[in-house]
N, C-alpha and C positions, 0 to 999 in steps of 0.2 A: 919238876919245873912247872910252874903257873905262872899265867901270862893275864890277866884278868885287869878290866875297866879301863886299861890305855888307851890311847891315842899314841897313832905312828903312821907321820906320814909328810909326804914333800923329801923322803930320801931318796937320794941319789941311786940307790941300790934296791933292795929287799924291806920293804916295812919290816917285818918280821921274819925270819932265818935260823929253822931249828933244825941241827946236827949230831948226829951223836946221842942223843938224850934219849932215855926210858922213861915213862909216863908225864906225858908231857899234854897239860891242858891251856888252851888258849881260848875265852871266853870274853865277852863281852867290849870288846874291841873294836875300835873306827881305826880302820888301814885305809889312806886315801891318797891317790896323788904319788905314788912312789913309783922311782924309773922302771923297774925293770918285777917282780912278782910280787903281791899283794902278802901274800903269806907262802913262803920256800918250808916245805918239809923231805929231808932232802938226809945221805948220807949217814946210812944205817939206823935211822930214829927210828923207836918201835915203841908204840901204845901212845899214840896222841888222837889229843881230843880235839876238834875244833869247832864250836859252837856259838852261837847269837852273836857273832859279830855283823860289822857293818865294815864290806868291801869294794871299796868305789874306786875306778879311773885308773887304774894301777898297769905299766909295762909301756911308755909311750913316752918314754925316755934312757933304753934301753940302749947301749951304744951299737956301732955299726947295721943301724937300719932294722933290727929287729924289735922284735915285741915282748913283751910278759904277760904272766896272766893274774888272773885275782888270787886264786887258789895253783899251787904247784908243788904237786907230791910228787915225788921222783927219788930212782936208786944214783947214787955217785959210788963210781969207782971198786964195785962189789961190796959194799957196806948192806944191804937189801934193806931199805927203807920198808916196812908193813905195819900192820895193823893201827890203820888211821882210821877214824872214823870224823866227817865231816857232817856237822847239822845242823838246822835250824839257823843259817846265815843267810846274809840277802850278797848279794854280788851281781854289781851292775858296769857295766861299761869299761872292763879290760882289754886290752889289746891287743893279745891272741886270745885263747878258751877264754871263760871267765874259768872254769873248771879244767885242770890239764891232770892228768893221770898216766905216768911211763915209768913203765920196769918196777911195777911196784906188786907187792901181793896181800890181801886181806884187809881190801878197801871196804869203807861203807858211807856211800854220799846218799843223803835223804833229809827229805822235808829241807830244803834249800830253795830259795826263790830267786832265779836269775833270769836279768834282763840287763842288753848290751848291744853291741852293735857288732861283736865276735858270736863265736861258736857258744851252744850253753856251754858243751863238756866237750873233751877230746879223752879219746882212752886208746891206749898204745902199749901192748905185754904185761897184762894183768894176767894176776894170777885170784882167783878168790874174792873177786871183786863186786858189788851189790849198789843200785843204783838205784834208788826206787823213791817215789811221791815227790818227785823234785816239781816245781814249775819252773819252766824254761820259756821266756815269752819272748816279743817281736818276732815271733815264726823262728827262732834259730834250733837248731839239734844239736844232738848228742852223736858225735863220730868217735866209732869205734873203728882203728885199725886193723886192718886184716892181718896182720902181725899179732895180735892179741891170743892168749893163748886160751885152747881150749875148754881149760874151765873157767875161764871169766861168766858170771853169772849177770845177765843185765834185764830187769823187769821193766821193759818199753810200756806196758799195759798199766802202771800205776805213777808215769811219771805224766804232766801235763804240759802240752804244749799250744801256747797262746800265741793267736796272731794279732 
Protein backbone atom coordinates (compact mmCIF):
# COMPACT_ATOMS: atom_id res chain seq x y z
CA UNK A 1 0.00 0.00 0.00
CA UNK A 2 1.23 3.61 -0.91
CA UNK A 3 -0.11 6.56 0.33
CA UNK A 4 1.89 9.24 -1.53
CA UNK A 5 1.27 13.48 -2.44
CA UNK A 6 -2.38 13.62 -0.73
CA UNK A 7 -4.09 15.67 1.05
CA UNK A 8 -6.29 14.56 4.06
CA UNK A 9 -7.84 16.62 6.29
CA UNK A 10 -10.89 18.45 8.07
CA UNK A 11 -12.01 14.58 9.03
CA UNK A 12 -14.17 13.85 11.53
CA UNK A 13 -11.93 10.88 12.47
CA UNK A 14 -8.32 9.73 11.42
CA UNK A 15 -6.72 11.56 8.38
CA UNK A 16 -5.18 8.59 7.72
CA UNK A 17 -5.80 4.86 9.28
CA UNK A 18 -3.62 1.88 8.45
CA UNK A 19 -4.75 -1.79 9.62
CA UNK A 20 -3.74 -4.80 8.97
CA UNK A 21 -1.37 -3.96 6.01
CA UNK A 22 2.30 -5.34 5.27
CA UNK A 23 4.59 -2.79 3.79
CA UNK A 24 2.91 0.10 3.83
CA UNK A 25 4.54 3.60 2.73
CA UNK A 26 2.92 6.97 3.45
CA UNK A 27 4.98 9.78 1.93
CA UNK A 28 4.57 13.25 1.06
CA UNK A 29 1.32 14.02 2.53
CA UNK A 30 -0.56 17.36 4.17
CA UNK A 31 -2.67 15.64 7.17
CA UNK A 32 -4.35 18.69 8.83
CA UNK A 33 -7.27 19.66 10.77
CA UNK A 34 -8.64 16.03 11.50
CA UNK A 35 -10.63 15.26 14.85
CA UNK A 36 -9.14 12.71 16.55
CA UNK A 37 -5.00 11.36 15.13
CA UNK A 38 -3.17 12.84 12.32
CA UNK A 39 -1.94 9.49 11.03
CA UNK A 40 -3.37 5.82 13.17
CA UNK A 41 -0.89 2.89 12.52
CA UNK A 42 -2.61 0.65 14.44
CA UNK A 43 -3.89 -3.21 14.45
CA UNK A 44 -1.16 -5.63 13.48
CA UNK A 45 0.47 -3.27 10.49
CA UNK A 46 4.08 -4.39 10.00
CA UNK A 47 6.64 -2.57 7.81
CA UNK A 48 5.39 0.93 7.37
CA UNK A 49 7.10 3.90 6.20
CA UNK A 50 6.23 7.13 7.09
CA UNK A 51 7.97 10.03 5.75
CA UNK A 52 8.17 13.94 4.51
CA UNK A 53 4.97 14.65 5.34
CA UNK A 54 3.34 17.67 6.67
CA UNK A 55 1.26 17.19 9.97
CA UNK A 56 -0.62 19.99 11.42
CA UNK A 57 -3.50 20.53 14.19
CA UNK A 58 -4.68 17.15 14.31
CA UNK A 59 -6.93 15.46 17.64
CA UNK A 60 -8.99 18.59 18.88
CA UNK A 61 -12.08 17.26 17.97
CA UNK A 62 -12.01 14.07 19.43
CA UNK A 63 -15.36 13.06 21.15
CA UNK A 64 -15.89 12.91 24.91
CA UNK A 65 -13.20 15.66 25.81
CA UNK A 66 -10.21 13.94 24.60
CA UNK A 67 -7.48 14.44 22.31
CA UNK A 68 -5.39 12.89 19.35
CA UNK A 69 -2.07 13.15 18.22
CA UNK A 70 -0.12 13.89 15.03
CA UNK A 71 1.54 10.60 14.68
CA UNK A 72 -0.21 7.23 16.66
CA UNK A 73 1.43 3.96 16.46
CA UNK A 74 -0.29 1.54 18.48
CA UNK A 75 -1.10 -2.35 19.16
CA UNK A 76 -5.07 -3.18 18.97
CA UNK A 77 -6.48 -6.17 20.40
CA UNK A 78 -3.13 -8.62 20.04
CA UNK A 79 -2.66 -7.93 16.27
CA UNK A 80 1.28 -6.48 17.49
CA UNK A 81 1.60 -3.36 15.40
CA UNK A 82 6.00 -3.18 14.63
CA UNK A 83 8.41 -2.36 12.56
CA UNK A 84 7.49 1.44 11.72
CA UNK A 85 9.80 3.57 11.00
CA UNK A 86 8.87 7.35 11.04
CA UNK A 87 11.05 10.20 9.32
CA UNK A 88 11.84 13.23 7.95
CA UNK A 89 8.19 14.83 8.74
CA UNK A 90 7.40 18.08 10.42
CA UNK A 91 4.49 17.70 13.06
CA UNK A 92 3.27 20.78 14.72
CA UNK A 93 0.44 21.55 16.97
CA UNK A 94 -1.40 18.18 18.07
CA UNK A 95 -3.47 17.77 20.84
CA UNK A 96 -1.96 15.11 22.89
CA UNK A 97 1.98 13.94 21.81
CA UNK A 98 2.48 15.29 18.51
CA UNK A 99 4.35 11.75 18.55
CA UNK A 100 2.51 8.88 20.62
CA UNK A 101 4.04 5.39 20.80
CA UNK A 102 2.07 2.14 22.96
CA UNK A 103 2.53 -1.38 22.97
CA UNK A 104 4.24 -1.32 19.98
CA UNK A 105 7.93 -3.03 19.01
CA UNK A 106 10.66 -2.09 16.40
CA UNK A 107 10.01 1.62 16.20
CA UNK A 108 12.43 4.01 14.51
CA UNK A 109 11.38 7.91 14.96
CA UNK A 110 14.36 10.19 13.51
CA UNK A 111 15.22 13.24 11.83
CA UNK A 112 11.45 14.64 12.51
CA UNK A 113 10.93 18.26 13.42
CA UNK A 114 8.35 18.90 16.00
CA UNK A 115 6.93 21.93 17.39
CA UNK A 116 3.40 22.13 19.31
CA UNK A 117 1.85 23.15 22.29
CA UNK A 118 1.76 19.12 23.47
CA UNK A 119 4.35 16.75 24.34
CA UNK A 120 7.24 16.30 21.44
CA UNK A 121 6.76 12.30 21.89
CA UNK A 122 5.07 10.02 24.50
CA UNK A 123 6.45 6.26 24.63
CA UNK A 124 4.59 3.77 26.70
CA UNK A 125 5.74 -0.46 26.13
CA UNK A 126 8.09 -0.44 23.55
CA UNK A 127 9.82 -3.00 22.74
CA UNK A 128 13.08 -2.16 20.27
CA UNK A 129 12.41 1.14 19.89
CA UNK A 130 15.10 4.06 18.52
CA UNK A 131 14.69 7.73 18.79
CA UNK A 132 17.20 9.67 17.63
CA UNK A 133 18.09 13.43 15.79
CA UNK A 134 14.60 14.41 16.16
CA UNK A 135 14.09 18.42 17.03
CA UNK A 136 11.48 18.86 19.41
CA UNK A 137 11.08 22.70 20.05
CA UNK A 138 9.05 25.23 22.34
CA UNK A 139 11.05 23.41 25.33
CA UNK A 140 8.51 20.29 25.16
CA UNK A 141 9.95 16.42 25.78
CA UNK A 142 10.05 13.20 25.03
CA UNK A 143 8.11 11.16 28.05
CA UNK A 144 8.86 7.73 28.39
CA UNK A 145 6.63 5.59 30.64
CA UNK A 146 7.96 3.76 33.23
CA UNK A 147 6.02 0.91 31.96
CA UNK A 148 8.14 0.73 28.97
CA UNK A 149 10.07 -2.14 28.62
CA UNK A 150 13.40 -2.92 29.11
CA UNK A 151 14.89 -2.94 25.86
CA UNK A 152 13.41 0.16 24.51
CA UNK A 153 16.54 1.92 23.21
CA UNK A 154 16.29 5.83 23.32
CA UNK A 155 19.39 8.34 22.29
CA UNK A 156 18.42 11.51 24.56
CA UNK A 157 22.18 12.82 23.38
CA UNK A 158 21.40 13.16 19.50
CA UNK A 159 17.82 14.32 19.77
CA UNK A 160 17.61 18.42 20.11
CA UNK A 161 15.54 20.31 22.13
CA UNK A 162 14.63 23.97 21.56
CA UNK A 163 13.33 26.65 23.72
Amino acid sequence: LTIKNCISENNGWDGIAVDKTINTVITNCTIRNNGRHGINIVTGSLVTAISNNLIQNNGYFYYKNTSGSGVMIQNNGGFWTSNVTGSNNTITNSSSSDIYLTNVSYINVNYNFVNGTSNCMSVANTNFTFISFNTCSNNKKIIVSKSTNNNFTYYNQTNVFLV
